[in-house]
C-alpha positions as CSV (number, residue, x, y, z in Angstrom):
1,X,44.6,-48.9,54.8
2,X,43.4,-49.5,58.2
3,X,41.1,-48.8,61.0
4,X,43.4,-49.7,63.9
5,X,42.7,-47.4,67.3
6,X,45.8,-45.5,68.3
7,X,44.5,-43.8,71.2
8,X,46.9,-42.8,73.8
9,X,49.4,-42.9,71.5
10,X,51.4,-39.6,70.6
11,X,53.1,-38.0,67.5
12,X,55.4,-35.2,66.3
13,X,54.3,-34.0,62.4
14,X,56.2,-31.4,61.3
15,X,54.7,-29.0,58.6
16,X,51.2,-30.2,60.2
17,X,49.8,-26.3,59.0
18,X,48.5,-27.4,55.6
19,X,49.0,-30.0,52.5
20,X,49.7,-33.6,53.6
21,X,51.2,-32.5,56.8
22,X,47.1,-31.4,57.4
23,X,46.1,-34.3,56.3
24,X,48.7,-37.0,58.4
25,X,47.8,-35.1,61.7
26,X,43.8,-35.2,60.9
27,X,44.1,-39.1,60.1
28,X,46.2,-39.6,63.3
29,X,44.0,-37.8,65.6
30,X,41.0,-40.0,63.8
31,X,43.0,-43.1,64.8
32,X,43.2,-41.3,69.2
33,X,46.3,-40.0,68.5
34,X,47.6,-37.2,70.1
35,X,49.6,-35.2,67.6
36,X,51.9,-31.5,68.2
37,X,52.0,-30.2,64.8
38,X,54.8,-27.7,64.3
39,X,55.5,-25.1,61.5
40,X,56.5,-21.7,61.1
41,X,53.3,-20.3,60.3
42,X,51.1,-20.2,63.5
43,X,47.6,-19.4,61.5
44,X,47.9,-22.4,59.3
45,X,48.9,-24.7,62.2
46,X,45.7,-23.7,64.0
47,X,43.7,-24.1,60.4
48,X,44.6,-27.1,61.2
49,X,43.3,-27.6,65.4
50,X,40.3,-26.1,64.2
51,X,39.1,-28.9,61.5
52,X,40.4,-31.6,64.2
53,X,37.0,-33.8,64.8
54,X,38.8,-37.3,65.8
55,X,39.1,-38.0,69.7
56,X,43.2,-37.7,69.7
57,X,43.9,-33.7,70.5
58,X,46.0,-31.5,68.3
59,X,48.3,-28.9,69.7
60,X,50.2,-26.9,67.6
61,X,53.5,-25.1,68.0
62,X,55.4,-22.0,66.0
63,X,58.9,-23.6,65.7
64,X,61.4,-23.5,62.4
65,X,62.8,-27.3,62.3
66,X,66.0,-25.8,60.8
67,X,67.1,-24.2,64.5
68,X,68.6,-26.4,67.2
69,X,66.4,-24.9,70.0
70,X,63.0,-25.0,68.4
71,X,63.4,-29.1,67.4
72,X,64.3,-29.6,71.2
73,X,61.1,-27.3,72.1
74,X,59.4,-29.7,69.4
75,X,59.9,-32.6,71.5
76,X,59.5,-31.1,75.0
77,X,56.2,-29.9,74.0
78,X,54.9,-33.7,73.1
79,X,56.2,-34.7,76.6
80,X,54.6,-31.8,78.6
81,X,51.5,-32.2,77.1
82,X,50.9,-36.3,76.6
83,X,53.0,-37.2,78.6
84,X,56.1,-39.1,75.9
85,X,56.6,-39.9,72.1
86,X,55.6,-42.3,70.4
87,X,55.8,-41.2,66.8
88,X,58.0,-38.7,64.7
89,X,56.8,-37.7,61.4
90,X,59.4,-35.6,59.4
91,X,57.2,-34.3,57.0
92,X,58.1,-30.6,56.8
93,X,59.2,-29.4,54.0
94,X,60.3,-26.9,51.1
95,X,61.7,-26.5,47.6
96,X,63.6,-23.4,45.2
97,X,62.3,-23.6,41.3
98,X,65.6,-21.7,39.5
99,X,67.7,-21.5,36.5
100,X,71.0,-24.2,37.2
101,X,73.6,-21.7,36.4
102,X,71.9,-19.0,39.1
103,X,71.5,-21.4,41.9
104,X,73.1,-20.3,45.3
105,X,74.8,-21.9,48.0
106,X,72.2,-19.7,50.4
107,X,69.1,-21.7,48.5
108,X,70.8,-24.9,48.5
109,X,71.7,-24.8,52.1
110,X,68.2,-24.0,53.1
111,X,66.4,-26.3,51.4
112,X,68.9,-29.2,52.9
113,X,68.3,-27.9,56.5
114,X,64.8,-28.3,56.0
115,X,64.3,-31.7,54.9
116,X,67.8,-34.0,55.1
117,X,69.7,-31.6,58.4
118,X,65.9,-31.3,60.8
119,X,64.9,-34.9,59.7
120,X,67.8,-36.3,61.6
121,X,68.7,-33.6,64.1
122,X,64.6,-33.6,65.0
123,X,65.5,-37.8,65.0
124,X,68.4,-37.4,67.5
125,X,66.5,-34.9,69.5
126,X,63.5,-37.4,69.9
127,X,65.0,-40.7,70.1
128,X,65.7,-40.3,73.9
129,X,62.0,-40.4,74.5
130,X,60.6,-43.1,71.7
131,X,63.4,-45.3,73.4
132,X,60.7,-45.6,76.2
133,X,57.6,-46.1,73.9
134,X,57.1,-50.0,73.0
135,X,56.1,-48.9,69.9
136,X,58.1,-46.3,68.3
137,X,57.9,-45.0,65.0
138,X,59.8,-42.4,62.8
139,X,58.2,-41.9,59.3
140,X,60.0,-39.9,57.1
141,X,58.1,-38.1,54.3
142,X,60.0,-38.7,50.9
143,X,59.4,-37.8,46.8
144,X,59.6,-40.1,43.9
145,X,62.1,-37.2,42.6
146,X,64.6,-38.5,45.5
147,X,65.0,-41.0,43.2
148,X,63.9,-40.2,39.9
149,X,64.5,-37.4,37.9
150,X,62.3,-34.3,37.2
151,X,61.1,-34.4,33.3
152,X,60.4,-30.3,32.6
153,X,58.0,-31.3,29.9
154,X,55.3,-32.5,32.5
155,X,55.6,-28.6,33.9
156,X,55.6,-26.5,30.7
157,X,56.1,-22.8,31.9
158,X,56.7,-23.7,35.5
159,X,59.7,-25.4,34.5
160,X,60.9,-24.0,31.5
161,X,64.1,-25.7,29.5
162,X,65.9,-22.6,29.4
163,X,65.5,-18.7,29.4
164,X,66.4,-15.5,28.4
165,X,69.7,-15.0,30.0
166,X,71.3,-18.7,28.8
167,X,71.1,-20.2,32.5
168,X,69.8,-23.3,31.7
169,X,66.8,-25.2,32.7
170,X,64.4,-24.1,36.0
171,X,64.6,-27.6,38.5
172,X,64.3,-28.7,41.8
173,X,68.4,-29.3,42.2
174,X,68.6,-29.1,46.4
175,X,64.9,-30.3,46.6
176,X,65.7,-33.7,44.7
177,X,69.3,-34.4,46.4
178,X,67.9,-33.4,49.6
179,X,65.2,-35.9,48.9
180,X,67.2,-38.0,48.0
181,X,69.6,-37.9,50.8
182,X,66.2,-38.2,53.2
183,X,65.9,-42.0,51.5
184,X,69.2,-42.8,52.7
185,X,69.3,-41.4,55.8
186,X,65.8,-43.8,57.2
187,X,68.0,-46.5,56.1
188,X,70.6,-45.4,58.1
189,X,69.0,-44.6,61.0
190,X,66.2,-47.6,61.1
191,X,70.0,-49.4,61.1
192,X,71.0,-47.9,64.2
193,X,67.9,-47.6,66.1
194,X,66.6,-50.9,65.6
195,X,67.7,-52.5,68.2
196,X,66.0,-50.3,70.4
197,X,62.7,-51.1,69.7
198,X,62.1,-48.2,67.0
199,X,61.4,-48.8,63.5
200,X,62.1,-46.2,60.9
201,X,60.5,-45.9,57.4
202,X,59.5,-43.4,55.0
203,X,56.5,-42.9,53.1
204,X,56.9,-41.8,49.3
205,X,54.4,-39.4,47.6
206,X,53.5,-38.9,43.5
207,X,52.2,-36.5,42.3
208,X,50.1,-34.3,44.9
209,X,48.7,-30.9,44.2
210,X,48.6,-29.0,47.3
211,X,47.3,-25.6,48.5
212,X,50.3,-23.9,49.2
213,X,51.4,-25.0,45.8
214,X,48.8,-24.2,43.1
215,X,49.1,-26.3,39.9
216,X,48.4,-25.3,36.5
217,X,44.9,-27.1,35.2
218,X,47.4,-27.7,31.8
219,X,50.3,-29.5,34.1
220,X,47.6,-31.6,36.1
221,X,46.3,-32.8,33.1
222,X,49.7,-33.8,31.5
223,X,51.0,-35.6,35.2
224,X,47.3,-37.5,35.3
225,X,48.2,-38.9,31.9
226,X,51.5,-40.1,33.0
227,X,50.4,-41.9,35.7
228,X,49.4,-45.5,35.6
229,X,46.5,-45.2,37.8
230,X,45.3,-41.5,35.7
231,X,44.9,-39.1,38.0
232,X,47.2,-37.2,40.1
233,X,46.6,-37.9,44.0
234,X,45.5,-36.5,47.3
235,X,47.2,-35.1,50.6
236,X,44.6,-38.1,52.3
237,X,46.0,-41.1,50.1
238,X,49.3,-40.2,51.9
239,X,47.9,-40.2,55.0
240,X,46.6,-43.5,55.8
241,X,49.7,-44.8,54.4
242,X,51.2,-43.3,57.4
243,X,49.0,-44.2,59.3
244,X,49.2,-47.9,59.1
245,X,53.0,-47.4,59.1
246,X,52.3,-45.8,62.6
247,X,50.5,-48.7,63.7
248,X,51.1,-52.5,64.7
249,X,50.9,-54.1,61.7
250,X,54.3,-52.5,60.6
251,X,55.7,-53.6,63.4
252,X,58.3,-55.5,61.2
253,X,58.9,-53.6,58.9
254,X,62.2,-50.6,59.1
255,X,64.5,-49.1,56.6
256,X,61.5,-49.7,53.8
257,X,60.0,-46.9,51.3
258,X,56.3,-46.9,50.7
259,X,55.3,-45.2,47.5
260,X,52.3,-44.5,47.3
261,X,52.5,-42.7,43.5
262,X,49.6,-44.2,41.6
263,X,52.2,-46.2,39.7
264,X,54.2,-43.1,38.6
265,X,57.5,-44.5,39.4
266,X,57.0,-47.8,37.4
267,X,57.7,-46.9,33.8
């Protein structure tokens, strides 16, 4: 996408332990930037230090994006440590795979905290800082089902149509509204912000198959079909995408969505 230097540069990537949240925090620190990767799981997060071979540095930081004080601790760590912000990357992430009719409130809530609530409350929290960077970027980490809708076929048993108790199909309800809301919001906020010199976008994956989420050999097969390209893609693919979002040459771009689905989203 591009080989633009980034170095002294710094960034926030949430859920920077494994999956693409690895792999934007490796490309970044390729580019010289200095990245604090956050997550809840401290072993992953130095999985991640530990493969870092680019000239930026990776620090990592046990903090859950859904509590007030830890996204404050988020940011005060990239200022102690490089000094300011210059990049946000709301990439963290989760979903809840159950029956419609035995959905709870509990799982709905939590999986809203976790993408739409942290992505702008981890905003607000870092915008005081970007405001002095002269090139400020938040990239928020979206899904083609934010904006298209989940077709259980593609899944087979991981997503079944219905089940013995009568509760309906197995979706991603809170996972593709939340999503969905995460679209919106970098339109709203790449509205407010711009003026400041900060430009907001997010990045749209396909289909990815990622460690912490093992996918059936049958179900890879059946998503590489239905995309145009014919194979399902990789954490990396996502990565550079950020990447060049995080450098100059988007400098005029804000409020956009870059999918980068291998076509999936086009028929």
């Amino acid at each position: 996408m591009t080989t633009e230097n980034l170095s002294g540069r710094s960034a926030i990537v949430t859920g920077g332990g494994s999956g693409i949240g690895q792999a934007i925090a490796l490309e970044l620190t390729a580019a010289g930037v200095n990245c604090v990767i956050a997550g809840r799981r401290e072993e992953v997060l130095a999985e991640t230090v530990g493969r870092n071979a680019g000239p930026g540095r990776i620090v990592h930081i046990g903090a859950d994006i859904r509590d007030p004080g830890d996204r404050g601790r988020v940011v005060q760590a990239a200022i102690e440590q490089f000094g300011g912000l210059d990049i946000l990357v709301n990439n963290a992430g989760i979903t809840s795979l159950t029956p419609m009719l035995e959905y709870s409130v509990a799982e709905w809530r939590n999986v809203f905290a976790t993408h739409a609530e942290a992505a702008f409350f981890l905003a607000q929290a870092a915008i005081p800082e970007l405001r002095k960077s002269s090139q400020a970027r938040i990239i928020n980490i979206g899904s083609v089902y934010g904006s298209l809708g989940i077709n259980n076929d593609y899944y087979g048993d991981g997503l079944p149509w219905d089940n013995a108790s009568g509760s309906g199909p197995v979706r991603e309800f809170a996972y593709a509204a939340a999503k969905g809301a995460v679209l919106q919001l970098t339109r709203e906020l790449a509205t407010a912000v711009g003026r400041w010199g900060i430009t907001v976008n997010s990045v749209t994956p396909g289909m990815i198959p990622v460690d912490a989420i093992p996918m059936r050999e049958a179900t890879r097969e059946r998503l590489s079909r239905m995309t145009p390209i014919g194979r399902v893609g990789k954490p990396e693919e996502i990565a550079t995408v950020v990447r060049f979002v995080a450098g100059a040459g988007s400098s005029f771009m804000t409020g956009s969505e870059l999918r980068a689905d291998g076509g999936w989203s086009i028929w």
